[in-house]
N, C-alpha and C positions, 0 to 999 in steps of 0.2 A: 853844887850849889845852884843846880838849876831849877825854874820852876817847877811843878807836876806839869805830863806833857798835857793833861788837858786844862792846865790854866790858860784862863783868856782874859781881856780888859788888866785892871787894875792887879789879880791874881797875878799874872808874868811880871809885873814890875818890880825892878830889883835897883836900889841907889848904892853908891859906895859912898862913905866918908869916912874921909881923911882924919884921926882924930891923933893926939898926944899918944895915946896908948897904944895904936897901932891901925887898919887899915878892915872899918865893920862897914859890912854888907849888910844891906835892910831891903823888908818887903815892902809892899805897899802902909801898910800899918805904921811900919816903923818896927817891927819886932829883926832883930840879929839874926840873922843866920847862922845855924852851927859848923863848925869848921872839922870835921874827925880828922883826927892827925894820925891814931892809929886804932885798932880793935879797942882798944880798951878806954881809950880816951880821947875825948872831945870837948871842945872850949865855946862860949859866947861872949861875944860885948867885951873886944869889940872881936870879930870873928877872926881875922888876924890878930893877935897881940905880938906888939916890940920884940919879946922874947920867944915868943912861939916862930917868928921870921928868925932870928938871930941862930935861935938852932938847926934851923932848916938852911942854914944858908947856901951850901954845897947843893942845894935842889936846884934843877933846872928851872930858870924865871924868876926865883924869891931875891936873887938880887937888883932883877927889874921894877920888882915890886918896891926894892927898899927906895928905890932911886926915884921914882914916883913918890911915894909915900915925904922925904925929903923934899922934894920940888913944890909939892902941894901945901906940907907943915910951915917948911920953911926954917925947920930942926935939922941937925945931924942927929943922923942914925946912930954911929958909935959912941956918942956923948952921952944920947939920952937913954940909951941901951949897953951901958959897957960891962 
């Protein structure tokens, strides 16, 4: 989910926000980033979802992620994702 290496100015700018549904990455525009989880499948909007963390959870960092994600919403995770 990184820029192209020759993005420069507004191109390289990447936000996160924290939303109910889970944890989207945006460009400068405002357009989602796509998240490939594997060969065959890939999600947007929000680029992490609730459930696409939950299944991953055994991944290295996605429970860092959740813990942020929580901290920021101000939601539990396994309530709102059970």
């Amino acid at each position: 989910m990184h820029p192209p290496k020759d993005a420069t100015g507004n191109d390289a700018v990447r936000t996160i926000h924290f939303l109910p549904t889970g944890i989207d990455i945006r460009d400068h525009a405002g357009t989602s980033s796509t998240c490939r989880i594997t060969a065959k499948w890939s999600m947007t909007n929000p680029t992490f979802s609730g459930e696409g963390m939950k299944a991953k959870m055994k991944q290295k960092g996605v429970k860092d992620m959740i813990m942020v994600w929580e901290h920021e919403t101000g939601m539990i995770f396994d309530q709102t994702f059970p």
